[in-house]
Wavefront OBJ file of the C-alpha trace (Angstrom):
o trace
v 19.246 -18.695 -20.197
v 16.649 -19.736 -22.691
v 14.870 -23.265 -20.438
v 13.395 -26.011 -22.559
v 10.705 -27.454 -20.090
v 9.675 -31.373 -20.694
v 7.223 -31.919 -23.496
v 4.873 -34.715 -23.417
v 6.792 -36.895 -26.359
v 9.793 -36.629 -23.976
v 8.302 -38.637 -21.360
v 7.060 -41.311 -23.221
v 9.545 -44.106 -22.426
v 9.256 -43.151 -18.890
v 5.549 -43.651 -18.589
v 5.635 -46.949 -21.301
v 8.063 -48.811 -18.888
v 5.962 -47.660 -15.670
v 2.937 -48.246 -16.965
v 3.152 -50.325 -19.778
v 2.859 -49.743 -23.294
v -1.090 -50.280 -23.046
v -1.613 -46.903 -21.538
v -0.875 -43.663 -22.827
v -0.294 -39.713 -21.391
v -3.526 -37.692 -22.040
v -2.268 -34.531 -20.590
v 1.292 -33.441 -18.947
v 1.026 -30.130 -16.577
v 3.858 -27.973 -15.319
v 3.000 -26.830 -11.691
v 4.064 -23.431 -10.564
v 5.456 -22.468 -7.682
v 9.124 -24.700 -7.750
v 12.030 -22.924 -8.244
v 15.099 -25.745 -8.008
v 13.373 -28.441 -9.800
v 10.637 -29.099 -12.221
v 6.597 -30.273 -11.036
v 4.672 -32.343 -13.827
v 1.670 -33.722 -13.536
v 1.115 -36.720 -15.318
v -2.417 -38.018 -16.499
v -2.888 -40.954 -18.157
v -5.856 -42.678 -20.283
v -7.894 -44.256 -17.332
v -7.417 -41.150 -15.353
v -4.473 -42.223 -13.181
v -2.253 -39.341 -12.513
v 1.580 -39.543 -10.982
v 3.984 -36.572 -10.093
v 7.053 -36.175 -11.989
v 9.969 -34.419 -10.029
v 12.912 -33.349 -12.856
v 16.117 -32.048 -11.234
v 17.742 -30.197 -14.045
v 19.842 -27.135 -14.630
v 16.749 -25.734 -16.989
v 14.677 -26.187 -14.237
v 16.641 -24.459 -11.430
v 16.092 -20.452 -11.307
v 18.570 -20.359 -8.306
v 22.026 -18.699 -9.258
v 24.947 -19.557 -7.173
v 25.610 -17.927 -4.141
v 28.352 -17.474 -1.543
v 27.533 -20.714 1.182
v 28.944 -21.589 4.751
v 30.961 -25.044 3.747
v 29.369 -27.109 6.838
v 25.584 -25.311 6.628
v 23.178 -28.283 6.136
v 20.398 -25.781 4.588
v 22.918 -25.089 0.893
v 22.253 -26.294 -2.121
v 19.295 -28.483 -0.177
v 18.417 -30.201 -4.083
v 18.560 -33.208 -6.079
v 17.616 -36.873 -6.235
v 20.044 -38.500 -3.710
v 18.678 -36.075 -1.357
v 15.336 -36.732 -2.285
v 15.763 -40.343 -1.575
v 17.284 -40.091 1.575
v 14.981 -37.604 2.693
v 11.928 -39.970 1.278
v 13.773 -42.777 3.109
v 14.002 -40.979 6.651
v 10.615 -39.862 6.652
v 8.930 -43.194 6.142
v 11.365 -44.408 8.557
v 9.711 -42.001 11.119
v 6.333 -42.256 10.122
v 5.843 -39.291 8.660
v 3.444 -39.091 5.908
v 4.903 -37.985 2.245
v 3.946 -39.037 -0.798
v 4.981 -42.352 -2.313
v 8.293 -42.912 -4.052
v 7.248 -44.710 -7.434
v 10.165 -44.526 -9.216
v 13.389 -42.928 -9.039
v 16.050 -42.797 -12.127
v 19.592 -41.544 -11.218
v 21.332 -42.901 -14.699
v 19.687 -40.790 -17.517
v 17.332 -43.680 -19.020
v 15.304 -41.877 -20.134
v 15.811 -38.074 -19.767
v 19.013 -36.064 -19.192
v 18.350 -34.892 -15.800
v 17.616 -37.112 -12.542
v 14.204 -37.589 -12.273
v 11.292 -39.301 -9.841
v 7.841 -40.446 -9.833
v 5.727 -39.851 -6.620
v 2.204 -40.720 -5.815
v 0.014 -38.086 -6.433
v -1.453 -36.598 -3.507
v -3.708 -34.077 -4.690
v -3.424 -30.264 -4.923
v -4.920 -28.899 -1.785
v -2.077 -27.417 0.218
v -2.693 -27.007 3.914
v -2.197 -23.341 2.985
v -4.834 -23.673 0.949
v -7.644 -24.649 3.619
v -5.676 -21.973 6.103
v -6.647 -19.359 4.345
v -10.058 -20.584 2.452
v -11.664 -23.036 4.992
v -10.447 -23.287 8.531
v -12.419 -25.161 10.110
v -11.127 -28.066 7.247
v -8.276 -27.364 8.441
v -8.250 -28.459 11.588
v -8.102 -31.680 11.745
v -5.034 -31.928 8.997
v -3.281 -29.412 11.385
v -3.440 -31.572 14.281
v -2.064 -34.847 12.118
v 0.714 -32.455 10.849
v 1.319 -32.059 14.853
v 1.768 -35.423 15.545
v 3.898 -36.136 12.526
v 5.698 -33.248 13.633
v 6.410 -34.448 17.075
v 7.660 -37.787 15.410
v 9.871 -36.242 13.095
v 11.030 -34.083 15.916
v 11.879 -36.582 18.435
v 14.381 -38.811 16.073
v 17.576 -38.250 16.980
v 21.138 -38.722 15.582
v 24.165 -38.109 16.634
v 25.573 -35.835 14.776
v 24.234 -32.795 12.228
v 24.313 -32.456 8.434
v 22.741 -33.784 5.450
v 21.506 -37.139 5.352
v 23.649 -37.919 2.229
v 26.582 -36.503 3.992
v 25.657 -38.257 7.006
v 25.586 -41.524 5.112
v 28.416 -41.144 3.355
v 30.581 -40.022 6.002
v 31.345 -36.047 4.815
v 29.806 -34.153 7.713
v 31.785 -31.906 10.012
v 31.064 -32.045 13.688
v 33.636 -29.595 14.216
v 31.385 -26.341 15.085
v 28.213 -25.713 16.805
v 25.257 -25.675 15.258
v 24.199 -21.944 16.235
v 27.362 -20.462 15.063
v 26.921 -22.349 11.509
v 23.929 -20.179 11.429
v 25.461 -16.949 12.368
v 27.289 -17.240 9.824
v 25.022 -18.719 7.164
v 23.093 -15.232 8.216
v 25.583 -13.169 7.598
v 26.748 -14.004 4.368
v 22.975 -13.525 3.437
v 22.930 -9.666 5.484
v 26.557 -9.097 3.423
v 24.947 -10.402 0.078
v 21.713 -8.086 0.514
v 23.322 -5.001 1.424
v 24.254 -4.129 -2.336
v 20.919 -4.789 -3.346
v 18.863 -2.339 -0.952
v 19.847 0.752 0.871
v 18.035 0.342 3.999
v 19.893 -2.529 4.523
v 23.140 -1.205 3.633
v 22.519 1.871 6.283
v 21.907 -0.739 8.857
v 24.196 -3.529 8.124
v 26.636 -3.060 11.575
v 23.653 -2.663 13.560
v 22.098 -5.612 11.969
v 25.463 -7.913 12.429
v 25.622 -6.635 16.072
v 22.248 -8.021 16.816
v 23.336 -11.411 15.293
v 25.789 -11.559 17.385
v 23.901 -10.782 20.982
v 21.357 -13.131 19.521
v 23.987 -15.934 19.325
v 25.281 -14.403 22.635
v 22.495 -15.789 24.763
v 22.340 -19.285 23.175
v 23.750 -22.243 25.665
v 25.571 -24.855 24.054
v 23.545 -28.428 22.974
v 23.934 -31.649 21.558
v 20.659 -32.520 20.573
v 20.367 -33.698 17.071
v 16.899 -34.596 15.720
v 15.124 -34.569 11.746
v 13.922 -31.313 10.397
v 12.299 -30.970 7.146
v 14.058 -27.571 6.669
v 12.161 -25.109 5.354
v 8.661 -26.278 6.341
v 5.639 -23.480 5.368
v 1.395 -24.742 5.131
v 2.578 -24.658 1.361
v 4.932 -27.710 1.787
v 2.089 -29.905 3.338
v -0.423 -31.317 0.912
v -3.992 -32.241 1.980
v -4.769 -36.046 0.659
v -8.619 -37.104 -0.080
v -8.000 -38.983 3.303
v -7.469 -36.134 4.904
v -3.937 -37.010 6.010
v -0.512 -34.164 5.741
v 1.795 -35.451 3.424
v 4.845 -33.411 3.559
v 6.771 -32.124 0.252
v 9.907 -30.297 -1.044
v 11.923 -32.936 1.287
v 15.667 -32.279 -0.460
v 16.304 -30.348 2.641
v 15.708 -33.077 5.207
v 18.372 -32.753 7.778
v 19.178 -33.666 11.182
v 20.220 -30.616 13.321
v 18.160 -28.636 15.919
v 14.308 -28.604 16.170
v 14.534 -24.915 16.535
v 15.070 -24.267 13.085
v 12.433 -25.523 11.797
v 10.028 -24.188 14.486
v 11.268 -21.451 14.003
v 9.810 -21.749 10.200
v 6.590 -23.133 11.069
v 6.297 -20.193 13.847
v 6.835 -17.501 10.616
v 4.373 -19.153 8.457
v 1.469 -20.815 10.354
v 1.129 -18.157 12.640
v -2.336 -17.821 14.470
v -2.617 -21.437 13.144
v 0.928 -22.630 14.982
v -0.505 -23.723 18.619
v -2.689 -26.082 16.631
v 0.990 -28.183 15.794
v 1.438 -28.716 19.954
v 5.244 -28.226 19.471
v 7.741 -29.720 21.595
v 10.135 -27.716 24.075
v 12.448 -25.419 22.209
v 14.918 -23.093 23.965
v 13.117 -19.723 23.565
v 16.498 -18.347 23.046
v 17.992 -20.307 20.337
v 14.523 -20.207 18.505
v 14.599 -16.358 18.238
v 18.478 -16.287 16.972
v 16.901 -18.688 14.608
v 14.045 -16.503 13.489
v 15.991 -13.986 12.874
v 18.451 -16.120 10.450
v 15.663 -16.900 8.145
v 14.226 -13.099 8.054
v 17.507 -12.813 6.365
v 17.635 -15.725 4.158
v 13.642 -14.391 3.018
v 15.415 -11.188 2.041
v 18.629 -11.909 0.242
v 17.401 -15.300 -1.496
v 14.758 -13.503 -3.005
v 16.012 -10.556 -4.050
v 18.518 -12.871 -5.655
v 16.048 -14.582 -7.515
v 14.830 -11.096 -8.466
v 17.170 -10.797 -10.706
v 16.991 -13.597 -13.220
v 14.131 -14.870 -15.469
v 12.255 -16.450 -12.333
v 8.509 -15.881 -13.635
v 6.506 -14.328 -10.216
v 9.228 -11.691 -9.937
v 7.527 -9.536 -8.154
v 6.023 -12.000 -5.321
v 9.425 -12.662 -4.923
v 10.551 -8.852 -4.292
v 7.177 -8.541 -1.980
v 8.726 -11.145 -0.078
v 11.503 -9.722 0.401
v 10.321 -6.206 1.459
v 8.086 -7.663 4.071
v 11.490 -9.367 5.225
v 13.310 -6.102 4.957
v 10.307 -4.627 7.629
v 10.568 -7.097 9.969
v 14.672 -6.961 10.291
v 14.692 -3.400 10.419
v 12.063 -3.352 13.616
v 13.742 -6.100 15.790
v 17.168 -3.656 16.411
l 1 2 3 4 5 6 7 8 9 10 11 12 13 14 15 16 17 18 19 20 21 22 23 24 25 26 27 28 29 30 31 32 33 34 35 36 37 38 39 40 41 42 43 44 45 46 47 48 49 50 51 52 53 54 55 56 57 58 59 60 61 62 63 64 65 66 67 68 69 70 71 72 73 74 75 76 77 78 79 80 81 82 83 84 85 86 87 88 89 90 91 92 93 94 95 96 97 98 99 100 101 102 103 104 105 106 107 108 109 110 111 112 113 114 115 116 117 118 119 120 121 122 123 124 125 126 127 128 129 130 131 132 133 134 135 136 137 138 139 140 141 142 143 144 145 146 147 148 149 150 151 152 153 154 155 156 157 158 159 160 161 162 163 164 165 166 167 168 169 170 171 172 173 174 175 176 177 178 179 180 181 182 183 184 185 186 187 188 189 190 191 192 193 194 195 196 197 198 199 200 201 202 203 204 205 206 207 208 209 210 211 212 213 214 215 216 217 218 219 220 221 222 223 224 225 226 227 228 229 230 231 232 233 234 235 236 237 238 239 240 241 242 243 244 245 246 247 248 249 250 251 252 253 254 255 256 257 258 259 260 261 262 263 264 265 266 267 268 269 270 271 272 273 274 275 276 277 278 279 280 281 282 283 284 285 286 287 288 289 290 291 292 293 294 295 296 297 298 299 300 301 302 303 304 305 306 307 308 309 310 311 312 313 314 315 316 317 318 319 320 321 322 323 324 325
C-alpha cells in the first residue's frame, strides 16, 4: 500500500486548540521503530515538545493473521486500549507518560489519535547497552513498579476493554490459550522456513510436554505484555516510564517475566521479580520464541522499512527453538 504519513499542516488544528492559537509547530518528527501506530514528535515555538500517538491503517505494517478468539495478546492496538491501559497503570502507580489529550471522534484527523507528555528519548535499552552503571538506578525503579504492577489482581483474564465491557471468556485456562496462540504461530512459520517445517511435530510435541507440567491457577494480576528495555523510557528525573501500553492485560505474571527474562538478560536480577512457577514461565518462554519467529517473518514480507532487523530477529528465534527439543 502506498502510506501517507502526517504532515505538519495536518496537525495544525490539533496543536491550535491544545495550545492555543498563540503558538505554533516548529518541527514535527516521525520516530522509528513503531510498527501498529504512528510516533510524532511535536515541537513547538518556545521549545515545548508533546508526543503524538496516530492509530491508523497507514500507519500499521501488521497484516492480518490467524488469532486464538480468547488470547488477550491479538490485535493488542488502538486508543480505547490505550486509555484503559493509561488508566490502569496510574491506578497502580506505575510510571507512564502523561495522557494530554485523547480524540476518539475524528476532530481533527481521520484516525484516533493521543497526545502524551514527552518523556525524553533515552530508552532503558539505551543506557543497558551504552552506560550501565546509569542504568542502575532506573532498573531498580522499573523493579518496584514492576512488583506493583505485578501484585494487582483481578478476577478474571483478558483485555481491559473486554474486561470493562463485559466480552471476556473465562471459559479456558490461561496456559492452554497459549498453547494454542503458539501453535498457530509454529503452523504459520512452517511455510516460510524449512528448518521449521522439518521440525514442526517435534516442535508441537514439546509444546505440549511444556503445557504438560503446568498446575492449574487462578491468579490474575496486570502485565504490560510485551515488556523489552526498549518499552521503558528514561525521564530527566531519572524515573521508568513505561510505553507501547495497548497490550495491558490482566492474566499471569509469567508472561511477562517471561519477556523481561528474554530481553534484560544479565540485567534481569536487577528487577527483584516476584515468585513465578518455574514451570509455567518456561512453557511461556517458549510461546514467545515462536511469536519472535512467525510475527516477524510476517512482517518480512510487506513494505515494513528495517526488513532485515526484522528477519535477524527471527533467525535468532529460529536458533533458539531448534536447540530446546
Amino acid at each position: 500500500m502506498t502510506r501517507a504519513f502526517l504532515r505538519p499542516d495536518d496537525v495544525h488544528d490539533v496543536v491550535a486548540d491544545q495550545f492555543g492559537v498563540d503558538r505554533r509547530l516548529n518541527t514535527m518528527d516521525r520516530l522509528t521503530g513503531g510498527s501498529k501506530k504512528g510516533v510524532y514528535r511535536l515541537r513547538l515555538d518556545d521549545q515545548t515538545t508533546v508526543i503524538l500517538y496516530v492509530w491508523s491503517e497507514s500507519e500499521n505494517y501488521w497484516p492480518s493473521a490467524p488469532n486464538v478468539p480468547d488470547d488477550p495478546f491479538t490485535d493488542a492496538s488502538g486508543a480505547e486500549l490505550f486509555a484503559a491501559g493509561h488508566a490502569a497503570l496510574t491506578a497502580a502507580g506505575v510510571p507512564t507518560p502523561r495522557l494530554l489529550m485523547l480524540d476518539r471522534d475524528h476532530r481533527y484527523l481521520d484516525a484516533d489519535i493521543a497526545l502524551v507528555e514527552d518523556a525524553g528519548a533515552t530508552t532503558l535499552e539505551t543506557l543497558i547497552d551504552h552506560d550501565p552503571a546509569a542504568a542502575a538506578a532506573p532498573l531498580s525503579r522499573l523493579g518496584d513498579a514492576l512488583r506493583r504492577l505485578h501484585t494487582t489482581r483481578g478476577p478474571h483474564y483478558g483485555k481491559l476493554a473486554s474486561l470493562t465491557r463485559s466480552e471476556a471468556s473465562q471459559e479456558r485456562r490461561t496456559e492452554d490459550i497459549i498453547v494454542d496462540r503458539a501453535l498457530g504461530h509454529l503452523h504459520a512459520a512452517a511455510p516460510r522456513d524449512a528448518r521449521i517445517a522439518a521440525a514442526h511435530q517435534r516442535i508441537a510435541d514439546h509444546l505440549h510436554h511444556l503445557r504438560g507440567a503446568v498446575e492449574a491457577r487462578q491468579d490474575y494480576v496486570l502485565v504490560h505484555g510485551e515488556l523489552g528495555p526498549d518499552h521503558v523510557l528514561v525521564t530527566p528525573a531519572g524515573e521508568s516510564a513505561l510505553i507501547d501500553i495497548e497490550g495491558l492485560a490482566y492474566f499471569d505474571a509469567e508472561w511477562d517475566h517471561a519477556w523481561l527474562r528474554m530481553r534484560f538478560g544479565d540485567t534481569y536480577p536487577a528487577l527483584r521479580p516476584v515468585d513465578l512457577d518455574p514451570h509455567r514461565l518456561e512453557l511461556y518462554r517458549y510461546a514467545q520464541i515462536l511469536s519472535l519467529i512467525e510475527g516477524p517473518l510476517r512482517i518480512a514480507d510487506t513494505d515494513y522499512p528495517n526488513r532485515q532487523w526484522m528477519i535477524d530477529l527471527a533467525q535468532w528465534n529460529i536458533t533458539q527453538a531448534l536447540a530446546a527439543l
